[in-house]
C-alpha positions in Angstrom: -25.5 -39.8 72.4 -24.6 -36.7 74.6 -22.7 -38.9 77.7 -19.6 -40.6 78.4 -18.1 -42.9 75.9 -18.5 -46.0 78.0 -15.3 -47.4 80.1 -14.1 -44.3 81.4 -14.0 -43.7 85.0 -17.1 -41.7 87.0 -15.7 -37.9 86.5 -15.3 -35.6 89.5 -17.0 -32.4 90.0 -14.6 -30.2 88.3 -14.4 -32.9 85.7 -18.1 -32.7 84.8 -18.2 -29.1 84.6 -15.7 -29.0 81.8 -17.3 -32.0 80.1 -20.3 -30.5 79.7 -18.9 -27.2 78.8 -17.4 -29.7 76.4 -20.7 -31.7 74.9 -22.2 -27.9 74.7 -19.7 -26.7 72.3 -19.8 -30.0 70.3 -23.4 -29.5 69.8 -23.1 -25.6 68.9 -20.6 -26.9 66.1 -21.7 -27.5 62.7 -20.3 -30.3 61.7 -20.6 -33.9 62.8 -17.8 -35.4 65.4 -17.2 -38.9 65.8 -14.9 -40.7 67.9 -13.6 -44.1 66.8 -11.9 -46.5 68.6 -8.8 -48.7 67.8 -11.2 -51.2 67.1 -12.5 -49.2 64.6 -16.2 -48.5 66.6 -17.6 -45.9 67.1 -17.9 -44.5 71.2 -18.5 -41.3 70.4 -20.6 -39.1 68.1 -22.3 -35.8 68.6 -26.1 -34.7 67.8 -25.5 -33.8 64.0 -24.7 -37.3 63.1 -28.3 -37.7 62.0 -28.0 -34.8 59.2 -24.0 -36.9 57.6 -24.6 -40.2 58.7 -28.0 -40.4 58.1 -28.7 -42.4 61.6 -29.2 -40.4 64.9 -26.0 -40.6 67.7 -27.6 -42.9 69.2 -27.8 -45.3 66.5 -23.9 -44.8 65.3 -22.9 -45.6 68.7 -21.0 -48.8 68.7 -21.2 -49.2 64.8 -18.3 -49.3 63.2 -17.0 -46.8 60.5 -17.5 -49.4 57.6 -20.7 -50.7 58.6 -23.1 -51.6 56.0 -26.1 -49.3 57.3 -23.6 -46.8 55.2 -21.8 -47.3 52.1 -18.7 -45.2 51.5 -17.2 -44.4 47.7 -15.1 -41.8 46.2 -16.8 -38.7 45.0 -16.3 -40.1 41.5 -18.3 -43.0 42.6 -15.6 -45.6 42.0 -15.3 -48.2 45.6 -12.7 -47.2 48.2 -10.5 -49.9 49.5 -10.4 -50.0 53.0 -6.9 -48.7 54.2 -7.4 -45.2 52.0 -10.7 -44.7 54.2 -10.1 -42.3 57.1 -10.5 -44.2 60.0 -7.6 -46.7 58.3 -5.4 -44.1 57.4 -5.1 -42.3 60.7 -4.4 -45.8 62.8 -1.9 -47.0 60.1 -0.2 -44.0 60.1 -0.7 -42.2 63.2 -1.0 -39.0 60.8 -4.1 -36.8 60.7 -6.0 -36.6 57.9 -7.8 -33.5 56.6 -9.8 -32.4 53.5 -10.7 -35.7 52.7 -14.0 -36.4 50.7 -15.8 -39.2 50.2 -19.8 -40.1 48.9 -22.1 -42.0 51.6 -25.1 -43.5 50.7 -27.6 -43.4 54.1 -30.2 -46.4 55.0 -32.8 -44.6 53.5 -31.0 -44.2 49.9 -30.3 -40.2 50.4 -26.1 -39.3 49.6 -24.6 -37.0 50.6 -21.2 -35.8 50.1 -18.8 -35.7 53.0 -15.5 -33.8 53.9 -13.4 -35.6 56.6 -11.0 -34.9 58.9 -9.6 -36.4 61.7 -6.5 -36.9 64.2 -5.2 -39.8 66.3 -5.4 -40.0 70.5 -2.7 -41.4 72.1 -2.7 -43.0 75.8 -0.2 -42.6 78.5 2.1 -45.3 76.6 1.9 -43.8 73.4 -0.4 -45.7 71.8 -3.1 -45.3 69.7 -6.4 -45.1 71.5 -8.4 -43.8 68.7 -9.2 -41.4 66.8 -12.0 -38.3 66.6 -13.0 -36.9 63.2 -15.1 -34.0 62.3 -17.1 -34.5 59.5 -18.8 -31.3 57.5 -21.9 -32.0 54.4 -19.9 -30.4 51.0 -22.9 -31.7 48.7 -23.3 -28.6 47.6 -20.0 -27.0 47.2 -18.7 -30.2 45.7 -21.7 -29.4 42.9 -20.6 -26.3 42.5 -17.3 -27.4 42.2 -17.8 -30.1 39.4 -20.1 -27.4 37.6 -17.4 -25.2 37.9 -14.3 -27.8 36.4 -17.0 -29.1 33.9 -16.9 -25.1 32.8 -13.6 -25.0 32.7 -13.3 -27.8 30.7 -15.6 -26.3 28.4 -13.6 -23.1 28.4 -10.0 -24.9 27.6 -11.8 -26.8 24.6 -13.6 -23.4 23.4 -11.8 -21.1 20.6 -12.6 -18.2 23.2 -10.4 -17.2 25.8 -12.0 -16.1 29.3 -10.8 -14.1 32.1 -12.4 -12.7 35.3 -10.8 -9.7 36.0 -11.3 -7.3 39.4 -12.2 -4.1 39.5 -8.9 -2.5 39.5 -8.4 -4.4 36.3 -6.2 -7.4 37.4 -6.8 -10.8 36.2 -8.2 -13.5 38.6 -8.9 -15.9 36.4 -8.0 -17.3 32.9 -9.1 -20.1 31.0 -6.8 -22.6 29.2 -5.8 -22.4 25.8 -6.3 -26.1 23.9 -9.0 -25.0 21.9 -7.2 -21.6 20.7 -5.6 -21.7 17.0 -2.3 -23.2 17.8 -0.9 -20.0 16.0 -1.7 -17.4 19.0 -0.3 -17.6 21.9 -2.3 -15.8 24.6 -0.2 -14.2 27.6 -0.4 -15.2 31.0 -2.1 -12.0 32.4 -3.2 -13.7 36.0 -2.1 -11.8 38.6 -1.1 -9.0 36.2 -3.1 -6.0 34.4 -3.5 -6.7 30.7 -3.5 -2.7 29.7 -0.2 -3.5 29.1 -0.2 -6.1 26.7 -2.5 -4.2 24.6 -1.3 -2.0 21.6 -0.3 1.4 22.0 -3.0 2.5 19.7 -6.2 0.3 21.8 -4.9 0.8 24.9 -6.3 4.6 25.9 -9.6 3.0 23.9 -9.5 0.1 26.3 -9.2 1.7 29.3 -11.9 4.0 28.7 -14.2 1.0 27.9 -13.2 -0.5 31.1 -14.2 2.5 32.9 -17.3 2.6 31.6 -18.0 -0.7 32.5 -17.3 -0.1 36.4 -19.7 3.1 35.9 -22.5 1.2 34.1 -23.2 -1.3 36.8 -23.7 -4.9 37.1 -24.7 -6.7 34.2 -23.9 -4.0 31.9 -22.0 -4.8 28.5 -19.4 -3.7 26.7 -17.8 -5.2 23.3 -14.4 -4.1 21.7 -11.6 -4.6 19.2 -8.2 -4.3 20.2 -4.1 -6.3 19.7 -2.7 -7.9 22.2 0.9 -8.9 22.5 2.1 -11.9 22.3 5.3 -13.5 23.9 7.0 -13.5 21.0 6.4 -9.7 20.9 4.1 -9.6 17.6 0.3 -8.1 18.3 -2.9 -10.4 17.3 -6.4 -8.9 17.0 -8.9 -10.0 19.3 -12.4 -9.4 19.8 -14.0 -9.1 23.1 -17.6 -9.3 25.5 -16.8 -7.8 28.8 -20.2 -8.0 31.6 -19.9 -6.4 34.9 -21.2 -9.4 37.7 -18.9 -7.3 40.1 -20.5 -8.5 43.7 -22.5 -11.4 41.8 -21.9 -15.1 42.4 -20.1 -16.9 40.9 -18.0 -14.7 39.3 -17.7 -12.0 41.5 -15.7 -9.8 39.2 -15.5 -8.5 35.3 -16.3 -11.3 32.9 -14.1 -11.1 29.5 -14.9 -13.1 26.6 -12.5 -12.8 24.1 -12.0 -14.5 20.6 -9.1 -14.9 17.8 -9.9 -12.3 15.7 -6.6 -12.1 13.8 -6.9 -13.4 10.4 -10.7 -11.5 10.0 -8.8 -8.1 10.6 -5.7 -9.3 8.3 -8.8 -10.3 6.0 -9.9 -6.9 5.9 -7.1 -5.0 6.2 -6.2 -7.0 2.9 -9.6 -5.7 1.4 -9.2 -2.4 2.3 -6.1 -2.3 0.9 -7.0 -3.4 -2.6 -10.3 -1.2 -2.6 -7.9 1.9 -1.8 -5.5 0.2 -4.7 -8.8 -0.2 -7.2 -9.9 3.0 -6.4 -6.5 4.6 -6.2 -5.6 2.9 -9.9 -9.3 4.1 -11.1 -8.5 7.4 -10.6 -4.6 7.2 -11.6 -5.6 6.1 -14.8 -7.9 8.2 -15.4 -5.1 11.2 -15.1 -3.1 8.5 -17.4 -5.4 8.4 -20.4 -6.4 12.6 -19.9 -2.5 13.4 -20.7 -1.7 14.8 -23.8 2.1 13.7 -24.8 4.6 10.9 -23.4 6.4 12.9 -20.8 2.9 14.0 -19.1 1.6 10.3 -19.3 5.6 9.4 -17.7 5.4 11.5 -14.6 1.2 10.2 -13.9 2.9 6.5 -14.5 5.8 7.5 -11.8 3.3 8.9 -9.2 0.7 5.9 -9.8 3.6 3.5 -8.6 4.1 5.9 -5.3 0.3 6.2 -4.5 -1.1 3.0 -5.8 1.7 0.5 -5.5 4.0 2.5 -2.7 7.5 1.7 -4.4 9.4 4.9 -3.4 11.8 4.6 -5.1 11.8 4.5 -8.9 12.0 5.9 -12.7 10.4 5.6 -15.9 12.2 6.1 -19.4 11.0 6.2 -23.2 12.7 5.1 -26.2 13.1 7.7 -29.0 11.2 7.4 -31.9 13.5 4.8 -33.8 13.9 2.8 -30.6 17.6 3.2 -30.3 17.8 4.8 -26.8 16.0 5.1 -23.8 16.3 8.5 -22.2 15.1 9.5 -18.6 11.4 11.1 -18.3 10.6 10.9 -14.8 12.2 9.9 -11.5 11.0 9.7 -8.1 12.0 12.0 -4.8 13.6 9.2 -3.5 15.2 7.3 -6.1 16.8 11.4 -7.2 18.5 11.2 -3.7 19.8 7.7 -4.0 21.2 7.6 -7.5 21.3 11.2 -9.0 20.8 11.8 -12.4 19.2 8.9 -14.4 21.2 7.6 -17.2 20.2 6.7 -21.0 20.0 3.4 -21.8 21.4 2.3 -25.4 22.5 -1.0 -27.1 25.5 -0.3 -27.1 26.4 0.2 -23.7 26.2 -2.2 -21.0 22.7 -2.3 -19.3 20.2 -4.8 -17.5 17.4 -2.6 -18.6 18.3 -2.6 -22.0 18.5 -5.7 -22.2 15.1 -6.0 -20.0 13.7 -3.2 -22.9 15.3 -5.6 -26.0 14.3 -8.5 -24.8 10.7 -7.5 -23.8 11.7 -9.4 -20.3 10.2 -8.1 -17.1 12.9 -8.8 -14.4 12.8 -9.2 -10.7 16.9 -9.0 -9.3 16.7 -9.9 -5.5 20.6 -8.6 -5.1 22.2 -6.7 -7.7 25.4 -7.0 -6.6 25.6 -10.9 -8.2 24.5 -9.0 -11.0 26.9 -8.7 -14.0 26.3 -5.8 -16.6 25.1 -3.0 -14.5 25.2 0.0 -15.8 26.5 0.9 -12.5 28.6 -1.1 -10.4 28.3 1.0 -7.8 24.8 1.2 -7.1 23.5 1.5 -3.6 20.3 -0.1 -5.2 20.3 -4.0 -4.1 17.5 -5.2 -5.2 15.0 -4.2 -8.3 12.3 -4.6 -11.1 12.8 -3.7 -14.3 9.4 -3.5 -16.3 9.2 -2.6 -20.5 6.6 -0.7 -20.9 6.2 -2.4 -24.3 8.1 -1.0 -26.9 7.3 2.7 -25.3 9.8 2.2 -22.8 10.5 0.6 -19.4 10.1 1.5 -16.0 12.8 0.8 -12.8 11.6 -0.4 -9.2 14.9 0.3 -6.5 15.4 -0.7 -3.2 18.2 -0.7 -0.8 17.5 -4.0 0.8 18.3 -7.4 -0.3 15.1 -9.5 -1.7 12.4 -6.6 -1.2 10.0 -7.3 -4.1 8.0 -10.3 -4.2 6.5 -11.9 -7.8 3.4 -10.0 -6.8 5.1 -7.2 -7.0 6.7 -7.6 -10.4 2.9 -8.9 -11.6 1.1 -5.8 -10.1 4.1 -3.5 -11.8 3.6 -5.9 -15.2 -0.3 -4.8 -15.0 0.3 -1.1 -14.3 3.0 -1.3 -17.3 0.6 -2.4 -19.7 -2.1 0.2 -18.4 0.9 3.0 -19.4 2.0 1.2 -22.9 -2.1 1.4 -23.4 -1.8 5.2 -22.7 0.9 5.7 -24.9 0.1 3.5 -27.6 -3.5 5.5 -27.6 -1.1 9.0 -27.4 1.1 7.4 -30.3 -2.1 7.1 -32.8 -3.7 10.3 -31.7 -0.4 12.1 -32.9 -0.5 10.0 -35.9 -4.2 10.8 -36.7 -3.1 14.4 -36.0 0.2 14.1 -38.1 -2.3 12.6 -40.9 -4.8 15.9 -40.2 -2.4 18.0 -40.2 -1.0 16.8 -43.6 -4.4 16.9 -45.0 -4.8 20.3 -43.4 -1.3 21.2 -45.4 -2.3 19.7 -48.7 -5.7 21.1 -49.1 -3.9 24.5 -48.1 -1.4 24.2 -50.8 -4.1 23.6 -53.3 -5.9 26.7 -52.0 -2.2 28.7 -52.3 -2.1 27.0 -55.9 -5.8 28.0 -56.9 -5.3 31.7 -55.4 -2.1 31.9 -57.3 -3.0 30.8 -60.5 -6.4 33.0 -60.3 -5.3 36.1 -59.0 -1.5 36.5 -59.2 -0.5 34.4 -62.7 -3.5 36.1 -63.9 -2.9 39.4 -63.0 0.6 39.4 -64.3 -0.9 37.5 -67.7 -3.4 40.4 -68.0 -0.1 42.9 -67.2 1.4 41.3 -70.0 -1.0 40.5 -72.5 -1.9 44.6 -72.2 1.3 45.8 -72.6 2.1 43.4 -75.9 -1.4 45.0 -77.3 0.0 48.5 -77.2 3.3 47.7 -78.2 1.6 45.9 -81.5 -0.5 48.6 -82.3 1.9 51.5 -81.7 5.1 49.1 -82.7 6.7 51.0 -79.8 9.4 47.5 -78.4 10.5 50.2 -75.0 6.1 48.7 -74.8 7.4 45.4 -74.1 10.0 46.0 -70.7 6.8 46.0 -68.6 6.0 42.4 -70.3 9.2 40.8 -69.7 9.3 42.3 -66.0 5.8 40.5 -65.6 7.1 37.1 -66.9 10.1 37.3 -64.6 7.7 37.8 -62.1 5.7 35.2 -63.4 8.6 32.5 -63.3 9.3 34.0 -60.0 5.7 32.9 -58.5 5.8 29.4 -60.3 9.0 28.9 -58.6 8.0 29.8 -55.3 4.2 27.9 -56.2 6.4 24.4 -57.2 8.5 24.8 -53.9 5.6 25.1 -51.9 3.8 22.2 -53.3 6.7 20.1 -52.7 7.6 21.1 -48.9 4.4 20.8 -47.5 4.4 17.1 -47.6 5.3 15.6 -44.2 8.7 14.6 -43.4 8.9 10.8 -43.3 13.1 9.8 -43.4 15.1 12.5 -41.3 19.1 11.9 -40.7 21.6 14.3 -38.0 21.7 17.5 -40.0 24.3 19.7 -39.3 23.4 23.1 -39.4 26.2 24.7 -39.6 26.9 22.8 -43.0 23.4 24.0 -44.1 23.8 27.0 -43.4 26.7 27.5 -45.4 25.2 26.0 -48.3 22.4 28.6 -48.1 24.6 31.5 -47.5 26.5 30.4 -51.2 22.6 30.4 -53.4 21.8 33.5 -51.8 22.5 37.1 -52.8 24.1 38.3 -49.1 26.9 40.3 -50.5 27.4 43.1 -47.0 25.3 41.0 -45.1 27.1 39.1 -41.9 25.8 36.0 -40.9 26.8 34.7 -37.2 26.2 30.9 -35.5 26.1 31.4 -31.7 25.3 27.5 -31.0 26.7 25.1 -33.3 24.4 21.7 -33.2 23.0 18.6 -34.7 19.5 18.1 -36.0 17.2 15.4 -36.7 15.5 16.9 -40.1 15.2 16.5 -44.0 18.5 18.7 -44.5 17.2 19.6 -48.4 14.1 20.8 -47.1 15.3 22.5 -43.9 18.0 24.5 -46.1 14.3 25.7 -47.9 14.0 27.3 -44.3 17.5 28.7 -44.0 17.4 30.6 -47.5 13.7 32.2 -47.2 14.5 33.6 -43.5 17.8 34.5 -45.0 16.8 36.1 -47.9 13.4 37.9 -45.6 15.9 39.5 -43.6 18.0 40.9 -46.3 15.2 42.0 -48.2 14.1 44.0 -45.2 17.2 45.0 -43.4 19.3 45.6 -46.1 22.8 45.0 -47.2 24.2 45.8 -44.1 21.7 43.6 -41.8 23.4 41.3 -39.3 21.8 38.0 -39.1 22.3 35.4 -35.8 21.4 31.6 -35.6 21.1 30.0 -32.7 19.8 27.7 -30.1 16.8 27.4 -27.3 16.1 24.6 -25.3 13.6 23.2 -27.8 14.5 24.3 -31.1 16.5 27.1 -33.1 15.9 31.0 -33.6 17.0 33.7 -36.5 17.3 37.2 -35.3 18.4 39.6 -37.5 18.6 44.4 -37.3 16.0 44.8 -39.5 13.0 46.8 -39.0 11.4 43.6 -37.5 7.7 43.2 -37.9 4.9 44.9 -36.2 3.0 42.8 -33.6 -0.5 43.3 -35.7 1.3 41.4 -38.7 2.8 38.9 -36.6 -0.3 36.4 -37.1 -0.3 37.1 -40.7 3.2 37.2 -41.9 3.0 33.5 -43.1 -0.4 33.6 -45.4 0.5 32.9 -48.6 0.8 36.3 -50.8 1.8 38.0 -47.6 4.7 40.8 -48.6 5.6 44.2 -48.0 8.0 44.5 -51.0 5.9 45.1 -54.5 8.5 42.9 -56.3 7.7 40.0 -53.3 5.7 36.6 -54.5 4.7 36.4 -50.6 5.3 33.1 -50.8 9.1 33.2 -48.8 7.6 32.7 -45.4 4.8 30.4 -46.2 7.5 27.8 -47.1 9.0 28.3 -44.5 6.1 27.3 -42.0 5.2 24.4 -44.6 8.6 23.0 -44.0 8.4 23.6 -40.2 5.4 22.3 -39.5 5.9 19.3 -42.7 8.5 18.1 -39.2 6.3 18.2 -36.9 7.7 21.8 -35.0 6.0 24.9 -34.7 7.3 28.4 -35.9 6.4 32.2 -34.2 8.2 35.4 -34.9 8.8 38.5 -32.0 11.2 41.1 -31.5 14.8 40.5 -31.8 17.0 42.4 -29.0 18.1 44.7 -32.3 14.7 45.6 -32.4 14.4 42.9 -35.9 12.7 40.1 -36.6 13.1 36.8 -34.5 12.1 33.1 -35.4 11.5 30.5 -32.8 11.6 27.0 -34.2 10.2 24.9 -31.6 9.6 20.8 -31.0 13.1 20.2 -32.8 15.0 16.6 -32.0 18.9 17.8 -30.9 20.9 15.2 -31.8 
């Protein structure tokens, strides 16, 4: 219907130009217009009422806007009661209506859907006259739409998080969160660029990626690993798909998958960790069980908890050989700054790791100051493990905050303390096989001494003897027989020497403090020394056999005044493993010095050679070593080594 609603007066001429001006732009727009009476008819609807209504203008003329050639429902599908249709609203209210959508099902079946909106007329008097609405065909948005909530639906339920993001990297879009692990808590980022949530560390990597991306084109792919922080501050791995639909419907910008990576990455950062650990212990005890003595294995022990374990701060100790005392081996960088020197650990003075070490009790003290019986009160360490390392010893773990060690700490340092007690148990029987060798070694020497004595020296002397008595029978000549009774002095000499040396080769089993001052005072009264002086520079305490160590005392003695003479000055004193005797003498020449301690070895005719090869049984019958240089008088000088101070 393109005329005058009906009951409106003829128009003039001016009037008709501007009405058809009027039904011309009504039929350019796209959309249908209707015009509905109070009455609720329609007088008025424009040629695209065929394409919404599904009847042409003709036909909707003087229908009404409920009639049944049309049936109207929400876009739901659910009935609409009759005052919430348009029409209704606008009379009842005298408001316009806008936006308004609706389903309509045409005479022939078709449906569409319908966006409505519409304004009253008022007459002269202020009344209502009716009402004109413009009515636009959304079928296909509203599709779009529906797809598109139905999406996001799926996106809030998915574990995935997406955004849409534009090309100068702010968000557009982001999905909900329902389906996310309750334990992250994405950021808002809409409206904002998320570079800046991302961790210092991704974020240059990010970027990059992102630039890529714009370079690359549309549909191009990129896929990444970064943190992103969360409100609370914290970072949370994520993994993420970003595809360029820049310019492509419906997206229009940079799709961004991403998923709640977290726990993976803590996963593998766990795994890492304990292959480094596995590896890291592999190697460490390796080094451990390569060592060739306590102290070594102690300091491989100490820098196994630093690389393997990372506790910075701590110390290792080992008992002496009668387990009486625990005395400082090794002690870390950090653990020397906080508390010093390390102190020795006894029974009888007040300690938690000696009573950790007696009790064979690993300990883990989350605040030492509620502590009681710590060796030091004032220690700036608050919290601690104290491991024994079996009955080798014990190991310290120090920090300076309150509750640092967990009980998988103190298990992993248990572990590691019975890898080093393995170590050192395994050191402990190789010296003992050794010791045993060694003794062996000793005894079958001392029978080769005895044999080579008895066949070449007692029999030498017997031969002397046995001569000299022949010639003093047959010529009865007694001045015959002085050679004989030098050669049986001699002879008692040797079996002396031989007896002592049997007996000091065996291997020291009891030792007690020895005094050496005392000792040496003994010797210096069995000893012919008359002219020679004797001087003590260090006065100290021993562990030995003191019997057999004055053995040692009275052959060096009586070595250097058989060489140096009445007059020789003789020095005892102290190194920082053992003891030395220097004397004036003439010393001994540095192609003898390997030699010096065979047995027959002499330089005097009336010598057994037998002095100085007791001397070494003894020393080494303790477990020390003995080597002669030059004294600063140009003499002789013995280093005892390996010797226990007391």
């Amino acid at each position: 219907m393109g005329g005058i609603p009906p009951g409106t007066d003829a128009p003039n001429q001016g009037d008709r130009g501007r009405l058809h001006e009027l039904q011309q732009v009504l039929k350019a727009v796209p959309m249908t217009i209707l015009r509905i009476d109070a009455d609720g008819r329609i007088v008025y609807a424009n040629e695209h009422a065929q394409k919404h209504l599904g009847v042409d203008s003709t036909e909707a003329t003087n229908r009404t806007y409920d009639d049944t050639a049309w049936e109207l429902r929400a876009t739901d599908g659910t009935p609409i009661a009759d005052e919430e249709l348009p029409f209704a609203r606008v009379i009842a209210t005298g408001e316009p209506v806008d936006g308004l959508r609706h389903r309509i099902q045409h005479p022939d079946g078709g449906e569409r859907v319908l966006e409505v909106g519409g304004v009253p007329v008022f007459d002269d008097a202020d009344e209502i006259e009716s009402a004109v609405f413009a009515i636009r065909d959304v079928t296909e948005q509203h599709e779009r739409e529906q797809e598109l909530d139905r999406y996001r639906e799926f996106l809030s339920q998915s574990p995935d998080i997406t955004l849409v993001v534009d090309e100068d990297g702010v968000v557009q879009y982001q999905s909900g969160t329902s389906g996310v692990d309750t334990t992250f808590e994405h950021p808002e980022l809409v409206g904002e660029t998320p570079f800046e949530y991302v961790h210092p560390d991704d974020r240059d990597r990010l970027r990059d990626d992102f630039e890529a991306l714009l370079t690359a084109g549309v549909e191009s792919t990129v896929q990444t690993e970064y943190r992103i922080q969360q409100p609370d501050g914290t970072y949370r791995w994520l993994a993420g798909r970003a595809i360029n639909y820049l310019g492509t419907d419906p997206v229009d910008g940079i799709l961004v998958v991403t998923r709640d990576i977290h726990q993976r990455k803590v996963t593998e950062t766990k795994l890492g960790r304990y292959e480094r650990t596995i590896r890291e212990l592999q190697e460490t005890t390796q080094r451990l069980l390569e060592t060739d003595d306590p102290e070594s294995a102690a300091i491989v022990a100490l820098e196994g908890i630093k690389s393997v374990f990372n506790f910075s701060t701590s110390g290792i100790w080992l008992a002496n050989e009668d387990r009486t005392r625990l005395d400082p081996i090794a002690m870390s960088e950090q653990g020397a700054s906080l508390i010093g020197s390390q102190p020795t650990y006894a029974a009888d003075r007040e300690s938690l790791s000696w009573d950790a070490y007696e009790s064979q009790t690993a300990t883990r003290i989350d605040d030492m100051t509620s502590q009681h019986g710590r060796a030091n009160p004032d220690t700036p360490i608050r919290s601690e493990l104290i491991v024994p390392i079996g009955e080798f010893g014990l190991v310290n773990i120090g920090s300076t905050a309150v509750g640092d060690f967990s009980d998988d700490d103190l298990r992993s340092v248990q572990i590691w303390s019975n890898t080093v007690e393995s170590a050192l148990a395994r050191l402990e029987q190789i010296d003992q096989l050794q010791e045993r060798e060694d003794a062996l070694t000793r005894e079958r020497d001392r029978l080769d001494d005895f044999a080579s004595i008895i066949s070449h020296d007692l029999r030498n002397m017997l031969n002397v003897a046995e001569g000299h008595l022949g010639v003093a029978k047959t010529q009865e000549d007694i001045s015959k027989l002085d050679p004989v009774d030098r050669a049986l002095s001699r002879m008692d000499d040797i079996m002396d020497d031989t007896l002592t040396l049997a007996r000091q080769g065996e291997t020291v089993d009891e030792r007690e403090p020895v005094d050496i001052s005392v000792v040496i005072a003994n010797c210096l009264n069995v000893i012919d020394s008359e002219g020679a002086t004797f001087n003590i520079e260090d006065e100290c305490s021993i562990m030995a056999d003191p019997d057999r160590l004055a053995h040692v005392f009275e052959n060096l003695f009586r070595n250097a005044v058989d060489h140096g003479g009445s007059d020789v000055t003789v020095t005892v004193g102290r190194t920082d493993d053992g003891l030395y005797v220097a004397d004036t003498g003439p010393g001994v020449s540095p192609e003898d010095r390997d030699t010096i301690f065979d047995s027959g070895y002499t330089t005097r005719e009336e010598g057994t050679g037998l002095g100085l090869r007791i001397v070494e049984q003894v020393v080494e019958a303790h477990g020390w070593s003995i080597t002669v240089t030059e004294s600063e008088a140009g003499g002789a000088r013995f280093e005892i080594s390996g010797v226990e101070f007391v």
